[in-house]
C-alpha positions as CSV (number, residue, x, y, z in Angstrom):
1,X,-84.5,14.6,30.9
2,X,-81.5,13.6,33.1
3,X,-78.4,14.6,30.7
4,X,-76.9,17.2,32.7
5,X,-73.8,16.1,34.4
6,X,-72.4,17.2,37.6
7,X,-68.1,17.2,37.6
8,X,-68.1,14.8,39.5
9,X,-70.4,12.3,37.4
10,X,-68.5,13.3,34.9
11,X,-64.9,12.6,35.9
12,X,-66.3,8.9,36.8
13,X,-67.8,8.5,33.5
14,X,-64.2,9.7,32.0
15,X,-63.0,6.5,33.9
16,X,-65.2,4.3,33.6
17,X,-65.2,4.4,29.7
18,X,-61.3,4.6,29.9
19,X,-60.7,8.2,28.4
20,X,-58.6,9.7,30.8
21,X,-58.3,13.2,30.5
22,X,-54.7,13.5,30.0
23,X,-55.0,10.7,27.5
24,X,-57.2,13.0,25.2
25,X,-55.3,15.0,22.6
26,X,-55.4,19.1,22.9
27,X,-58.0,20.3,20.4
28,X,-56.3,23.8,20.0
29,X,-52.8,25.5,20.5
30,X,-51.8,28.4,22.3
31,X,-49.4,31.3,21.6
32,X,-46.5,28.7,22.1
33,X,-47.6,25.6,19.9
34,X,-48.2,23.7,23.0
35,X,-51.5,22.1,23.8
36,X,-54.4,24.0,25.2
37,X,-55.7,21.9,28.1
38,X,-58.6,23.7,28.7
39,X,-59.9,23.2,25.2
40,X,-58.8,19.7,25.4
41,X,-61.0,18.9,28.2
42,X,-64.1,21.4,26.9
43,X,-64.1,19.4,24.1
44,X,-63.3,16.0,25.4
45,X,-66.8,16.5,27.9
46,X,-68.9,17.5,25.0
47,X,-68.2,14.4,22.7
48,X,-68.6,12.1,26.1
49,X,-71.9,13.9,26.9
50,X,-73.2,14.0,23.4
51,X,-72.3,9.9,23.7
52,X,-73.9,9.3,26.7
53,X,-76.7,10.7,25.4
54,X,-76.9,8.8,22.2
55,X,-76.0,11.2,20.1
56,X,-73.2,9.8,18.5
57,X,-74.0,11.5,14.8
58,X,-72.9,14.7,16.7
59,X,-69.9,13.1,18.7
60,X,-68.6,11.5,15.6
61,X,-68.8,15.1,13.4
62,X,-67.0,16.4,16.4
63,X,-64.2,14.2,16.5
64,X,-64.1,13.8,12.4
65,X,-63.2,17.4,12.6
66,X,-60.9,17.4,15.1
67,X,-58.7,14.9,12.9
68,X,-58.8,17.2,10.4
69,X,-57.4,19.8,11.9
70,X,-54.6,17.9,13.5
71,X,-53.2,16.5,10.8
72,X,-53.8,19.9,9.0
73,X,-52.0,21.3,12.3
74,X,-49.1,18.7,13.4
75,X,-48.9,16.4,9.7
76,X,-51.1,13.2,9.2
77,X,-47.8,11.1,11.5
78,X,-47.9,13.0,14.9
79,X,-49.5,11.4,18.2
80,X,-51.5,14.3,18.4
81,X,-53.5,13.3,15.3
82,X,-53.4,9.4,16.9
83,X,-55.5,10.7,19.7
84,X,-58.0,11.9,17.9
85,X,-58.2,8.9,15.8
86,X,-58.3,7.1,18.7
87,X,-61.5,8.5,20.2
88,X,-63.0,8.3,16.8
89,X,-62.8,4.5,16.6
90,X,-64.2,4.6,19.6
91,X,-67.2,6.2,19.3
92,X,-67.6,3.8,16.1
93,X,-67.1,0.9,18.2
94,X,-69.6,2.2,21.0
95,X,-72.2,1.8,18.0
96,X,-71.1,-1.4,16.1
97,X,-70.0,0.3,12.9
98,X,-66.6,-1.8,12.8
99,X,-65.4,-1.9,9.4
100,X,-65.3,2.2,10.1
101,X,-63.3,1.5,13.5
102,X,-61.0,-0.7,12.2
103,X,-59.0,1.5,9.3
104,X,-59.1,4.0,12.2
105,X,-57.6,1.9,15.0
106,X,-54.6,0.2,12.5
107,X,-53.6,3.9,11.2
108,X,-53.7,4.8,15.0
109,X,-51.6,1.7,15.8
110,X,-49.1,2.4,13.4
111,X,-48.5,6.0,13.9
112,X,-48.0,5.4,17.6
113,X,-45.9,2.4,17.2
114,X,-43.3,4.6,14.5
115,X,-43.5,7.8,16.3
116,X,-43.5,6.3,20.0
117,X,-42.2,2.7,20.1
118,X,-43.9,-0.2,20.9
119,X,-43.8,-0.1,25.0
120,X,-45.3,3.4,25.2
121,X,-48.9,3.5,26.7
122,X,-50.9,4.7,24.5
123,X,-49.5,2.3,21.8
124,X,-50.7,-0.3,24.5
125,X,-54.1,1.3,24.7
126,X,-54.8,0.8,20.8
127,X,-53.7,-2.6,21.5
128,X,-56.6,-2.9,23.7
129,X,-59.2,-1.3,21.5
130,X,-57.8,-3.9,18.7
131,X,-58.8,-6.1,21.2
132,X,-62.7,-4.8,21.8
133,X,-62.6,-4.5,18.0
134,X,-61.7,-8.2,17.0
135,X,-63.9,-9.7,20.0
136,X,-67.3,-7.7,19.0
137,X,-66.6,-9.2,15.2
138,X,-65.7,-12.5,16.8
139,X,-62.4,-13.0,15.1
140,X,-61.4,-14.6,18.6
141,X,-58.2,-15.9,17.1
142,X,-56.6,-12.2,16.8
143,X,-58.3,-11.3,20.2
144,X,-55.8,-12.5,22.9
145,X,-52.5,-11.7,21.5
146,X,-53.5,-8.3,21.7
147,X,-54.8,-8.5,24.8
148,X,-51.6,-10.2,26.2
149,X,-49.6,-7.5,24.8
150,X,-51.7,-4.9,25.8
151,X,-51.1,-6.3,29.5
152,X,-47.6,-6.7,29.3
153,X,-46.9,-3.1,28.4
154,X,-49.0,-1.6,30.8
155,X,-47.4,-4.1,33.7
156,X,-44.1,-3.4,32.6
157,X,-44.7,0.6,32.8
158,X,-47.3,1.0,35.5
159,X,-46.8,-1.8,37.4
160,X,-49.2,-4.6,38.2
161,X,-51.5,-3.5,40.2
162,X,-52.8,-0.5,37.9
163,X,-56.1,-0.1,37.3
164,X,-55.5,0.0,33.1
165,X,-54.1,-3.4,34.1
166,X,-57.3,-4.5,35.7
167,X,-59.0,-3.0,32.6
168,X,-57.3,-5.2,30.4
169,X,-57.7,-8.0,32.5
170,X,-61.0,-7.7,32.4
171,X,-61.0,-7.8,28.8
172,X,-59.1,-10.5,28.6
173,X,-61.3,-12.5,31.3
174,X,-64.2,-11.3,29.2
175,X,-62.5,-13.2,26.1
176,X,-61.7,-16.2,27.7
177,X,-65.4,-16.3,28.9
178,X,-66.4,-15.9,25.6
179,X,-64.6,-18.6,24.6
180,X,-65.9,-21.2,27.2
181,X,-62.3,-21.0,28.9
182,X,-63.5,-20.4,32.6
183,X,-60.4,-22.1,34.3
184,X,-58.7,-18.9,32.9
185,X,-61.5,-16.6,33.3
186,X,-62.0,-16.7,36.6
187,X,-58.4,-15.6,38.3
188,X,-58.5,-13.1,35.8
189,X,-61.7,-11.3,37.1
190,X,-61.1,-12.1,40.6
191,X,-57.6,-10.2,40.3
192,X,-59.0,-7.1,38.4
193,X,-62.0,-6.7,40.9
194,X,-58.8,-6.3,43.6
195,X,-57.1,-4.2,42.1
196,X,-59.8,-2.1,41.8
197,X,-61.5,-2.3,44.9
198,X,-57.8,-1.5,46.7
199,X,-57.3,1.1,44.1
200,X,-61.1,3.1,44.5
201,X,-63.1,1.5,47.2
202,X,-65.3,-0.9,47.0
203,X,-68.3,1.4,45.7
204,X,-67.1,2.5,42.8
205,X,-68.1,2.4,39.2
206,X,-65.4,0.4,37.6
207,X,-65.9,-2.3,40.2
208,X,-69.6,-2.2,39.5
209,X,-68.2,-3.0,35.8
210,X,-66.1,-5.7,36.6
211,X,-68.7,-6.9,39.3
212,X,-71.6,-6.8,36.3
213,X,-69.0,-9.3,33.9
214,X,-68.3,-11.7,36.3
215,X,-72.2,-12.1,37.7
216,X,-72.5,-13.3,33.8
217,X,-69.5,-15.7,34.4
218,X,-70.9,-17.3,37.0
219,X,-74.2,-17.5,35.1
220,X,-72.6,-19.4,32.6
221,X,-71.3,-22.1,35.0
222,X,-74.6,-22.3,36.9
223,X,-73.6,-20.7,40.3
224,X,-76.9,-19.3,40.3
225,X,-76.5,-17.9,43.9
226,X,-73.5,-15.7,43.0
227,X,-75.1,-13.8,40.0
228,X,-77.8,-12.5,41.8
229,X,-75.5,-11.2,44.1
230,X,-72.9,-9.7,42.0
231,X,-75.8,-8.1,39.9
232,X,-77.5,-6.7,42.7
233,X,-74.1,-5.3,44.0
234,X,-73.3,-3.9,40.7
235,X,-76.5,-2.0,40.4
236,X,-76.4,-0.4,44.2
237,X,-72.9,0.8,43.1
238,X,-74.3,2.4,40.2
239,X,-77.2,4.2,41.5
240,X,-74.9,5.2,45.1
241,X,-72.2,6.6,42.3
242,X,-73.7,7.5,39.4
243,X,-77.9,8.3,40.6
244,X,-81.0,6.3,39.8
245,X,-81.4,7.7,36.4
246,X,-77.9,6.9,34.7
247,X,-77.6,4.5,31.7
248,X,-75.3,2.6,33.3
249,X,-78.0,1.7,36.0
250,X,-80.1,1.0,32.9
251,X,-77.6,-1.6,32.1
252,X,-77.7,-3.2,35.4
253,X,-81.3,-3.2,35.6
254,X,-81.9,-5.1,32.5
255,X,-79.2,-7.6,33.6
256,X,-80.9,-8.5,37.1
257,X,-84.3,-8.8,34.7
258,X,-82.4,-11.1,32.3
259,X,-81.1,-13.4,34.9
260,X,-84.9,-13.5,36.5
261,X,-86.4,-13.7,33.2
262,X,-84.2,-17.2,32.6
263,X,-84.6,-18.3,35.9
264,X,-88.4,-18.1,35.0
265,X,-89.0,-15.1,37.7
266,X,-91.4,-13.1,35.6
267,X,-92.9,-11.1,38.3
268,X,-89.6,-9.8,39.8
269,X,-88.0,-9.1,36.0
270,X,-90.9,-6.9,34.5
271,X,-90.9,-4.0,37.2
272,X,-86.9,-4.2,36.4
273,X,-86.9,-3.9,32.4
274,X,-89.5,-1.6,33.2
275,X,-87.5,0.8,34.9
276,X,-84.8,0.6,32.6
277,X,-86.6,0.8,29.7
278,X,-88.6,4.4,31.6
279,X,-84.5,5.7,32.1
280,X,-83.5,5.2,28.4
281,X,-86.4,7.1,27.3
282,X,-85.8,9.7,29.7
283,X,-81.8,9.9,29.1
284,X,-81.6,9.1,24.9
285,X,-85.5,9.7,23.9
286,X,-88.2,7.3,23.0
287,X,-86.3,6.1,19.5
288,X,-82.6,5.6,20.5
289,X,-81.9,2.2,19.6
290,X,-81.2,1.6,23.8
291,X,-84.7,1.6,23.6
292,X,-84.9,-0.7,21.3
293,X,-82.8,-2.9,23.1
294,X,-85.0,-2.7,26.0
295,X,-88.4,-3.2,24.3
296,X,-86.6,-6.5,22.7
297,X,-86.0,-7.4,25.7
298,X,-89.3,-6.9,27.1
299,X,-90.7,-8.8,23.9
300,X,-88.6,-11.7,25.4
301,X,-90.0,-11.6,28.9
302,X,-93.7,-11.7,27.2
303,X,-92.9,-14.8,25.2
304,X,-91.8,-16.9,28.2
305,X,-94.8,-15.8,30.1
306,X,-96.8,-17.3,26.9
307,X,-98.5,-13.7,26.0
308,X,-97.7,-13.8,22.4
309,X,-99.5,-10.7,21.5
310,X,-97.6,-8.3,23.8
311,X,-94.6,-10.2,22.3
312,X,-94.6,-9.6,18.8
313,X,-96.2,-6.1,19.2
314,X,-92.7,-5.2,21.2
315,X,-90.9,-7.1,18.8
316,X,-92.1,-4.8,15.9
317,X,-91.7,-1.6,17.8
318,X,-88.1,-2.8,18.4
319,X,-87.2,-3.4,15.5
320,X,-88.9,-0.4,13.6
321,X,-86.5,1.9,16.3
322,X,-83.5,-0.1,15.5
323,X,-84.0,0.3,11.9
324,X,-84.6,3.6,12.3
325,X,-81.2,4.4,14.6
326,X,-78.9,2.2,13.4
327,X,-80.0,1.5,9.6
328,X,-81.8,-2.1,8.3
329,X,-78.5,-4.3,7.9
330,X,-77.0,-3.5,11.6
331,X,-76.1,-6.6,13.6
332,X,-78.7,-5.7,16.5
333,X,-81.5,-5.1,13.6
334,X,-80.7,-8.7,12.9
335,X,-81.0,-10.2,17.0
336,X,-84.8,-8.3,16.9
337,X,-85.3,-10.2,13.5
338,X,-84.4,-13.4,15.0
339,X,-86.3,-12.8,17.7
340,X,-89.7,-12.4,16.3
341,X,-89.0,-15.1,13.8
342,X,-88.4,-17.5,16.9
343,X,-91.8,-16.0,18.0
344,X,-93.7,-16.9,14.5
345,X,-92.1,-20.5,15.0
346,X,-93.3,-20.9,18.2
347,X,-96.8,-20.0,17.3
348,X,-96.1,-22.3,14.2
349,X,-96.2,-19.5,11.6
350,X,-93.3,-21.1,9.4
351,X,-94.3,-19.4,6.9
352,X,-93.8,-15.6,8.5
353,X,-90.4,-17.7,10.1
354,X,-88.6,-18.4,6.8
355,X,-87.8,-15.1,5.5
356,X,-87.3,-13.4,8.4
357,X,-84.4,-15.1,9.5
358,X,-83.0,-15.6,6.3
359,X,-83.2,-11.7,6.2
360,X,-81.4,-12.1,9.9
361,X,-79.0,-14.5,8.1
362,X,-78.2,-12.3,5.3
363,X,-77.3,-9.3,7.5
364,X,-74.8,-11.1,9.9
365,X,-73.0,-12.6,7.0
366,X,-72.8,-8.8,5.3
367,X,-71.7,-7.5,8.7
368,X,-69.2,-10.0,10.2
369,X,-68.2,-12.4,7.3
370,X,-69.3,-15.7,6.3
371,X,-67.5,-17.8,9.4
372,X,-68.6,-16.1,12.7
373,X,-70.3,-17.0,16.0
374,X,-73.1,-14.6,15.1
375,X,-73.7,-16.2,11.9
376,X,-73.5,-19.7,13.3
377,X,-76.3,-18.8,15.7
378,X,-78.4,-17.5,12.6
379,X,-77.4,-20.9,11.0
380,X,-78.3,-23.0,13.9
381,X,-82.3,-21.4,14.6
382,X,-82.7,-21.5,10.9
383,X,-81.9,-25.3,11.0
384,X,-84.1,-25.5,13.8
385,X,-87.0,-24.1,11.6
386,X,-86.7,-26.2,8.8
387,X,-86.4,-29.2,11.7
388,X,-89.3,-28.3,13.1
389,X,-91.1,-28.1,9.6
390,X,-90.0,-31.9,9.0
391,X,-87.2,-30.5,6.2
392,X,-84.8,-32.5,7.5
393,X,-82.7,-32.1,4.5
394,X,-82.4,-28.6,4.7
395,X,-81.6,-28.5,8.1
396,X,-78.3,-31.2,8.8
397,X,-76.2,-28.7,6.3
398,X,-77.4,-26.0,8.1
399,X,-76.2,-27.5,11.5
400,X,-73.1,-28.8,10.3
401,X,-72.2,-25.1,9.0
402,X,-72.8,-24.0,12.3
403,X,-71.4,-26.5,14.3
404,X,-67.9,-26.4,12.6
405,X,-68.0,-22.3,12.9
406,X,-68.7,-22.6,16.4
407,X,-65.8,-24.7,16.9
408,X,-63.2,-22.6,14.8
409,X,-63.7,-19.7,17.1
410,X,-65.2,-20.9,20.2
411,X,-63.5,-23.9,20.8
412,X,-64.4,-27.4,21.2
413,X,-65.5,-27.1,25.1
414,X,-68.1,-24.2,24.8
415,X,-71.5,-24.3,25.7
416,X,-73.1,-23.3,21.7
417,X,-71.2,-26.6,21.0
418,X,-73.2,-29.0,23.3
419,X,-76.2,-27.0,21.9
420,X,-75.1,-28.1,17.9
421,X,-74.0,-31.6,18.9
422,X,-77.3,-32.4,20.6
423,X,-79.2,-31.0,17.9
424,X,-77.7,-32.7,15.4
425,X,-78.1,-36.1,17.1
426,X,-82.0,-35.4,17.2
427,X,-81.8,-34.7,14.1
428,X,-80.4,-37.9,12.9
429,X,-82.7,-39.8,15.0
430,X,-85.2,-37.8,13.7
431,X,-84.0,-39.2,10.4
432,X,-83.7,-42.5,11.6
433,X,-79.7,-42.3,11.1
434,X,-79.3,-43.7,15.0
435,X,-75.7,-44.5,14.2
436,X,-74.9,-41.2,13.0
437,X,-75.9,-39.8,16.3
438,X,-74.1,-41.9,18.4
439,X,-70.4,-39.9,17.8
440,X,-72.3,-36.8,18.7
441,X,-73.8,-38.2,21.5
442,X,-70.5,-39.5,23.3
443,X,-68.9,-36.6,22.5
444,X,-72.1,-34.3,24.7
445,X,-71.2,-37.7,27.3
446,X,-67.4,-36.5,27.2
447,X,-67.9,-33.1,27.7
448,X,-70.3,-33.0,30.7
449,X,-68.3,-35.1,32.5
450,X,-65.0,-33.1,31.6
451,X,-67.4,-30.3,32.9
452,X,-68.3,-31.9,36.0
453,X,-64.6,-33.1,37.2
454,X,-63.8,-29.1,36.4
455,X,-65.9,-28.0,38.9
456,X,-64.9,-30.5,41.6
C-alpha cells in the first residue's frame, strides 16, 4: 500500500483539492476560547488522508462530529460551524451523494452570508462549491451565476491574478465546455493555466489539473495533436510532484488510455488503464468503486477491440464493486449498466438490453430528476435499442425526450445535439417519413458549418 504521505505530499494535496489550511475551522479550543491550530490541522490531515484513501465512511463520521460539536460549542449560526459544514459537503460531493451536499452547502451559504457579508471569501468559496454542486446534477442554468459571483468576489479581494481566481476560472471554463460554449471556454483556461504557472512553476499539481481539463477541451474540438500533449504533460507533473503511485496519476493515466482507446490505439491504451487500474488497488483496495471505474473502463477498451468475452466479464466485476461501494441506484452504478447493455446490443442480445437500461434509466431519473443530460443520454441509447429492434414506435418519443432535454440545458450548439438530430432523421427515413427528416437534417447542415467558420 502507498497511503502514507510525506508533508510535503500533503500540503500539495491540501491545494490541489482547495482546502487550505487556514480555511479549515479549529476542531478544539484552548484555555482562551480561541482556535487550536494544531488540532485544526491534525484533524484536517486525517479526514484528507482517510479521503484519498477512499475511505470516506470514516471522513464523513469525522466531519459529522465535528459539526456537532461546533454548534454545541459556538451556536448552530457561527462561521466556525460553516467550516465544518463546508468540508462535509465536500466530502459528499467527492462521492456523488448530492441531495446530502446540497442542504449542507445552502445552510453553509446562509450562515456565512448573515454572519460575514456577501464579499467575504469564504462566502465566495461556497459560492463555488454551489457551483460543483449544480454542474455534477446538470442544473447548468444555476451553474454560472455562481460561478460569476464566485469570481468577482475573489477578484475584488485577492486580486486577479490569484490562484482561487484561476480555480474558479477553471470551473467556470469547465461549464462552458460542458455546455458546448468553446469561444468562452478557451480564454478562460488559457488565463487560469497563467496564473498558475507564474504563481507555482510550471510543474506543479494544480497546473497538471488545469493542463488535464483543457487536453479534454481540445478533444472535444478535434485538435487531436494538442490533447496528447496536454495529457502527457499533465501526467509527468503528477508523477514529478506527487510519485508514480498517487491517485491523481491514476487519473491521468486513464485519461491518456481514453483518448488512445477513441483514437482506436488499443495497444498503447491497455498497458495505461493497466497501470492505473494496478495503483487504485494498491492505494483504495481491490473493491473501492475507483476500481470500478477502471475495470469499466477496461471493459470499454475490450469492446472496441471486438473481445466481447473479456468485455462483459469486466463489465460485471464493475458493476458488482460499484454496487457494492456506492449502493445499486448511484449514478455511476447506472454508466456500468449502460455500458454492458450497449454490449448485449452489440452482440444483438436485445433481450438482456431491455431491462438493463431501463434499470440505468430508472436510476438517473431517481438521482438527478426527470429533465437532465444524464437522463437524456439514458433516453437516447434506449431509443437506439428499440431502433435497432425495428420498434420504431417506441423509439421517436424516446428521442424527442432526449433531444429537447439536451437542448434545455446544453444548448442548441452542443455536440449530444448533432448526435439527437441525426438520429432522429435516420429514424424517420427509417420510417419512410423523408420529409420529417429534412428540418433535422438542415439544421446538422447549419451547425457544421457554424462550426467550421468558428474555427477559421
Amino acid at each position: 500500500m502507498h497511503s502514507s504521505l510525506n508533508i510535503k505530499k500533503i500540503c500539495l494535496l491540501l491545494l490541489l483539492m482547495g482546502l487550505c489550511l487556514n480555511s479549515f475551522p479549529a476542531f478544539g479550543q484552548d484555555e482562551f476560547g480561541e482556535p487550536d491550530e494544531t488540532v485544526t490541522r491534525d484533524t484536517k490531515r486525517e479526514i484528507l488522508v482517510l479521503s484519498q484513501q477512499g475511505d470516506f465512511s470514516q471522513a464523513i463520521f469525522l466531519a459529522r462530529n465535528e459539526v456537532s460539536k461546533r454548534v454545541k460549542n459556538y451556536g448552530p449560526d457561527d462561521p466556525y460551524v460553516a467550516k465544518a459544514l463546508q468540508t462535509l459537503a465536500g466530502l459528499y460531493l467527492q462521492i456523488g451523494n448530492y441531495r446530502k451536499a446540497e442542504p449542507l452547502l445552502k445552510r453553509t451559504l446562509k450562515i456565512r452570508k448573515n454572519a460575514l457579508g456577501e464579499d467575504h471569501l469564504d462566502f465566495a468559496e461556497t459560492l463555488n462549491s454551489m457551483g460543483q454542486l449544480y454542474y455534477q446534477r446538470g442544473r447548468y442554468k444555476k451553474v454560472e451565476s455562481f460561478y460569476l459571483r464566485a469570481k468577482e468576489i475573489r477578484i475584488k479581494e485577492l486580486g486577479k491574478f490569484h490562484p482561487k481566481v484561476a480555480s474558479v476560472q477553471n470551473n467556470l471554463a469547465e461549464y462552458y465546455r460542458k455546455s458546448g460554449n468553446y469561444l468562452k471556454a478557451e480564454p478562460l483556461y488559457l488565463s487560469s493555466l497563467k496564473i498558475m504557472e507564474e504563481k507555482f512553476g510550471p510543474d506543479h499539481p494544480s497546473v497538471a489539473n488545469i493542463l488535464n481539463n483543457m487536453a479534454l477541451f481540445y478533444y472535444q474540438n478535434g485538435d487531436f495533436d494538442k490533447v496528447e500533449f496536454f495529457y502527457k504533460r499533465s501526467l509527468g507533473i503528477y508523477e514529478q510532484t506527487l510519485g508514480e503511485f498517487h491517485p491523481n496519476v491514476a487519473n491521468s493515466l486513464n485519461n491518456l488510455a481514453e483518448f488512445y482507446r477513441n483514437r482506436g490505439k488499443y495497444k498503447k491504451a491497455e498497458p495505461l488503464y493497466m497501470r492505473s487500474l494496478k495503483i487504485r488497488e494498491d492505494v483504495f483496495g481491490a473493491e473501492h468503486q475507483k476500481v470500478g471505474s477502471s475495470l469499466n473502463n477496461l471493459a470499454g477498451l475490450f469492446y472496441s477491440m471486438g473481445d466481447y468475452t473479456k468485455s462483459e466479464l469486466f463489465y460485471f466485476r464493475s458493476i458488482k464493486i460499484k454496487e457494492k461501494a456506492l449502493g445499486v441506484d448511484h449514478p455511476k452504478v447506472a454508466q456500468s449498466l449502460n455500458n454492458l447493455a450497449e454490449l448485449y446490443r452489440k452482440m444483438g442480445y436485445f433481450a438482456e438490453a431491455e431491462p438493463i437500461l431501463r434499470r440505468s434509466l430508472k436510476i438517473k431519473e431517481k438521482a438527478f430528476g426527470s429533465e437532465h443530460p444524464g437522463v437524456a443520454t439514458a433516453l437516447n441509447n434506449l431509443a437506439g435499442l428499440y431502433y435497432a429492434k425495428g420498434e420504431f414506435e417506441k423509439a421517436e418519443p424516446l428521442y424527442h425526450r432526449s433531444l429537447i432535454i439536451w437542448q434545455k440545458f446544453l444548448g442548441p450548439k452542443h455536440p449530444n445535439i448533432k448526435v439527437s438530430l441525426n438520429n432522429l432523421a435516420n429514424l424517420y427515413r427509417k420510417m419512410g417519413q423523408p420529409k420529417k427528416a429534412e428540418p433535422l437534417v438542415q439544421r446538422l447542415k447549419e451547425l457544421r458549418e457554424t462550426r467550421v467558420s468558428a474555427k477559421k
